[in-house]
N, C-alpha and C positions, 0 to 999 in steps of 0.2 A: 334514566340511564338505559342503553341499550345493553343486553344481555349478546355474550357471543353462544354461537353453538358450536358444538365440538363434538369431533369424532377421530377414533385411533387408527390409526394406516402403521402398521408394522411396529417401532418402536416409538412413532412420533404422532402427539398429538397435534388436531388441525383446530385450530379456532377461525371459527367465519362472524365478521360480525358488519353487517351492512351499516356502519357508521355513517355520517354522514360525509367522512372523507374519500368512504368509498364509492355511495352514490355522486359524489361529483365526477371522480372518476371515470363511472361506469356512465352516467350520462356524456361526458369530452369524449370516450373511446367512441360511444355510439352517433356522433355528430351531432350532439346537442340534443336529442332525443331525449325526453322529461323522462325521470324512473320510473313513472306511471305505465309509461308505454314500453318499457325495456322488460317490466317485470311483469304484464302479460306477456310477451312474445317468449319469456323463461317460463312462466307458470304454462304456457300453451303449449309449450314445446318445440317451436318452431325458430330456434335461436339455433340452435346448431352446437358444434361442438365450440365451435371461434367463442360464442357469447357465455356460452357455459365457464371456460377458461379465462373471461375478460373478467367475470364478475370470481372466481376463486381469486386471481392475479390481485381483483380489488379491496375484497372484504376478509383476505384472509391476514395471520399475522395481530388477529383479534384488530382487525378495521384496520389495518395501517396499511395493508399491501405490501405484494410482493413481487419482483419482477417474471415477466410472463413466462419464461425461461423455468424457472421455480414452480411458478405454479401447475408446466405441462410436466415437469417430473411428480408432484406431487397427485395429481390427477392420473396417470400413469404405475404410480405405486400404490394408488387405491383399485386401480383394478379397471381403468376408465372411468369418463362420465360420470355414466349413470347411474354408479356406485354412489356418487354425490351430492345426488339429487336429493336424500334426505338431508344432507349435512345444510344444506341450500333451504329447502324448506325449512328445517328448522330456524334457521335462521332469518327468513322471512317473518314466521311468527312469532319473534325476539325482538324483530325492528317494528312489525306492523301488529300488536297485539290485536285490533277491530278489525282485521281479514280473519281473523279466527269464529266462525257463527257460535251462540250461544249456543248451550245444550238445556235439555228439557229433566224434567225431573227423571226420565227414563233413559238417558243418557244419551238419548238421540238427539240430533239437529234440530230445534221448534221450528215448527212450521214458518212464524218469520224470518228464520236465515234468510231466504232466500231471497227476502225484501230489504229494504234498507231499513234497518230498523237499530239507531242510534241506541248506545246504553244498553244492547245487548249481546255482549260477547264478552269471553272471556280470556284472560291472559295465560297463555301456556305457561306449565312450570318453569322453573329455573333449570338449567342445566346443572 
């Protein structure tokens, strides 16, 4: 099961949860564009604010979505964006737990992160 993330904006909490209702979504909004490629161009930063807002609009509502309307006040009452960029990444690593690199007994990165290296990574907490 996917875990949502969540974070508090004034008196209401946001639950984001990239269900798989949401990746369909977010792939239709982007013309078919696999979520492979929707979520480098979010993880690179080069999505903008429109895609920032397509994927809250999609994954929020704990995965059910909300309309987009909804989601620019609610992006607006966190303070902008890039307020939400955690709320986002966390929820990245909820849906994708093997994006996450393992860590070393020193709590660093092992030096394989940065290979592909299957059966080594680990699952971010629960929220």
């Amino acid at each position: 099961m996917i875990s949502s993330a969540t974070m508090k904006v004034g008196k209401k909490t946001l639950k984001l949860k990239l269900s798989t209702r949401a990746l369909v979504r977010l792939e239709a909004e982007q013309g078919g564009k696999p979520f492979n490629e929707v979520l480098e161009t979010i993880l690179g930063g080069s999505g903008g604010v429109t895609l920032m807002a397509s994927v809250m609009a999609a994954g929020l509502d704990d995965g059910k979505g909300l309309e987009l309307d909804e989601a620019y006040e609610l992006i607006d009452a966190a303070g902008g964006y890039r307020k939400l960029v955690p709320l986002l990444s966390e929820a990245v690593g909820c849906a994708f737990p093997e994006l996450v690199p393992a860590k070393g007994e020193d709590g660093e990165a092992s030096e394989e992160a940065g290979e592909a290296s299957a059966g080594k990574t680990e699952t971010p907490a629960s929220p």
